[in-house]
C-alpha positions in Angstrom: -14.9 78.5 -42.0 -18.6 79.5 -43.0 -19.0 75.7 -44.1 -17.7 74.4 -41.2 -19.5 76.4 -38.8 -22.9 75.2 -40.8 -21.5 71.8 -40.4 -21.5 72.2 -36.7 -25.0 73.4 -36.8 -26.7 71.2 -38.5 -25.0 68.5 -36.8 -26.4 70.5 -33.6 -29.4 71.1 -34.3 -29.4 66.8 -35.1 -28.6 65.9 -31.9 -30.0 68.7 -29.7 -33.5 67.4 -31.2 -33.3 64.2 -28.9 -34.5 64.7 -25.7 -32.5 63.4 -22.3 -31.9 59.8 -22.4 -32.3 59.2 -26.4 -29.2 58.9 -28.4 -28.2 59.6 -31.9 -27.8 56.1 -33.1 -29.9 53.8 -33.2 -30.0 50.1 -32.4 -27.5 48.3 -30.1 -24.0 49.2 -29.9 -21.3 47.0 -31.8 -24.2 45.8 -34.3 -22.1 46.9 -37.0 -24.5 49.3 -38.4 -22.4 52.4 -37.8 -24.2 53.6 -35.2 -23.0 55.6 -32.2 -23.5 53.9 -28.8 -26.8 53.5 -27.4 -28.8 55.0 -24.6 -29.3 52.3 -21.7 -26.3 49.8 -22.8 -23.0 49.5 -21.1 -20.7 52.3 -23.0 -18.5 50.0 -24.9 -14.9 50.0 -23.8 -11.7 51.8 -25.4 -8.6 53.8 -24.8 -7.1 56.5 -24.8 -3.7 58.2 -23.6 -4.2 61.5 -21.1 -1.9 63.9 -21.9 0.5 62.7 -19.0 1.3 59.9 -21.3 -0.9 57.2 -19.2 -3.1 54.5 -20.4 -6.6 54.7 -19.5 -9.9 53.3 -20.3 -13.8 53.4 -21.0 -14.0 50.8 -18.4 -12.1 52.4 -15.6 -14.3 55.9 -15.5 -16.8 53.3 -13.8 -17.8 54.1 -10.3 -18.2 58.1 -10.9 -20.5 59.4 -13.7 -18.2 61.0 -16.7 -19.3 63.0 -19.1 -17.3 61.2 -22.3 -16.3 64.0 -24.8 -14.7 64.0 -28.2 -13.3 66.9 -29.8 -11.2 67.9 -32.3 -8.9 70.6 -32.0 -9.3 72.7 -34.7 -12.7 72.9 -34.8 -14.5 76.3 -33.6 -17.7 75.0 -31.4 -15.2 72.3 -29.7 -12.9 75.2 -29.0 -16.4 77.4 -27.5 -17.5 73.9 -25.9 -14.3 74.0 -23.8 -14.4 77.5 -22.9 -18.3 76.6 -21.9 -16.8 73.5 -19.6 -14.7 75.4 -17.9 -17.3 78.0 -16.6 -19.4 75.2 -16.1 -17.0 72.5 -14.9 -17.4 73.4 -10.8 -21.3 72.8 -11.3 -20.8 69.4 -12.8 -18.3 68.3 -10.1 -20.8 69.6 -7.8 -23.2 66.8 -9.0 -20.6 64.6 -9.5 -19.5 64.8 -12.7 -16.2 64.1 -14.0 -15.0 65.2 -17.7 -12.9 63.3 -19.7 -12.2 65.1 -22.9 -10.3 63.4 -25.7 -9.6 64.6 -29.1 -10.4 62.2 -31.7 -7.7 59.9 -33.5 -5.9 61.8 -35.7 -7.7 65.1 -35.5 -9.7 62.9 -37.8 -7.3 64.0 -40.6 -7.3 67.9 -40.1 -4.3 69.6 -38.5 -4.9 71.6 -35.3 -2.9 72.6 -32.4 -1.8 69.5 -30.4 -4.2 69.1 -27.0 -2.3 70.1 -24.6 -1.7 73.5 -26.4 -6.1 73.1 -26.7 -6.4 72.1 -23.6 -4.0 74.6 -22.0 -5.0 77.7 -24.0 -8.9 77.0 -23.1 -9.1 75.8 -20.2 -7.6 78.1 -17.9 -7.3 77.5 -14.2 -9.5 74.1 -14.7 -6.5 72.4 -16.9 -5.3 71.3 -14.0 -8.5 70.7 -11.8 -9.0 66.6 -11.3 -12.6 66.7 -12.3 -11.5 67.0 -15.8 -8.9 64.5 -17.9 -7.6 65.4 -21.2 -6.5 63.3 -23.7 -6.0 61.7 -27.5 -8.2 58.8 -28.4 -7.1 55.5 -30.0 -8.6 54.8 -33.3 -10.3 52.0 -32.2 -12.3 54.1 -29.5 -13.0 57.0 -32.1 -14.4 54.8 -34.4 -16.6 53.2 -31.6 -17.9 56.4 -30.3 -17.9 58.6 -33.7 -18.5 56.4 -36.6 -19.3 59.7 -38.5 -16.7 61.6 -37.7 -18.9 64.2 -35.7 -16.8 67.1 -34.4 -18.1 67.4 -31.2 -19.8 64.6 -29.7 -19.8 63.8 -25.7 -21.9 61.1 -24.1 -22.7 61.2 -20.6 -22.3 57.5 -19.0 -23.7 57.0 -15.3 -21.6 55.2 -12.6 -22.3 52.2 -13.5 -21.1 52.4 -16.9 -23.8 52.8 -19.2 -24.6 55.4 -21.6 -27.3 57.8 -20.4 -27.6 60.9 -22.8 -25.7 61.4 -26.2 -25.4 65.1 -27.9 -23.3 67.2 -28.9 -21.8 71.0 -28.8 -21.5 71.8 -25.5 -21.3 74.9 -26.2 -24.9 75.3 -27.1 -26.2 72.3 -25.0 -25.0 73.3 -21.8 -28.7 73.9 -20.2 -28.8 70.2 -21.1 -25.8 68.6 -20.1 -26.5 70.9 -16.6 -30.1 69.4 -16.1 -29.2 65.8 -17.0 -26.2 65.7 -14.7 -28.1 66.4 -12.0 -30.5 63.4 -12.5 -27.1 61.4 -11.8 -26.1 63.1 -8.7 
């Protein structure tokens, strides 16, 4: 637990160095290179399944700005990062926000508890609220967005599609997501 929790840290402190509109990666996205998707390119497109069992994709959260998060369930600072949304989610739907949180393809190996118990058990009153979709990523869109296998990694994408900030734990980086979400509205 101690080693994860460092994990998450460190992998914090990584991202949360960036300032608004840099990204993690570096060089443009699908070059191969491993690299998580770039800041000022179109977000790539995926899928994933919502927990009421329907298709969705990258390319249909166009039109509204989404904030693009990956989780996995058994992982402590993505467990505080959805208590944090919750309090937090009226705010971003305020400025226009919507959440889409997905957990990555297989729990990226690790078992947890499935993400509608996650979702359920942490969200509260906002499981249900429209501004926020939960659901389980393909393998194809978790390797696209986490080529790492970060535990916690959201990207916010503006209306038109393209990424706009990259970071991660929103737990810790809520001052951020809050301040950069409102440069969207």
């Amino acid at each position: 637990m101690v080693v994860l929790a460092l994990l998450v840290l460190v992998l914090g402190l990584h991202f949360a160095s960036g300032s608004a509109g840099t990204s993690g990666g570096s060089g443009k996205p699908g070059s191969g290179s491993g690299t998580v998707p770039a800041v000022g390119y179109p977000a790539p497109n995926g899928a994933f399944t919502t927990l009421a069992g329907q298709k969705e994709t990258v390319a249909q959260q166009r039109g509204k700005a989404t904030l693009l998060w990956f989780v996995s369930t058994w992982c402590s600072s993505c467990q505080a990062g959805t208590q944090t949304m919750a309090r937090n989610l009226p705010t971003l739907s305020s400025d226009g926000i919507r959440v889409v949180e997905v957990e990555l393809y297989n729990d990226l190996g690790q078992s947890g508890p499935s993400m509608g118990q996650f979702a359920k058990s942490l969200a509260g009153s906002n499981f249900s609220n429209p501004d926020w979709t939960f659901g389980i990523s393909s393998q194809a869109l978790t390797r696209t967005y986490d080529p790492g296998s970060y535990l916690d990694i959201y990207y916010l994408l503006n209306a038109r599609g393209q990424v706009y900030y990259v970071n991660s734990t929103p737990s810790s980086t809520m001052p951020q997501i809050l301040r950069v979400a409102r440069h969207l509205a």
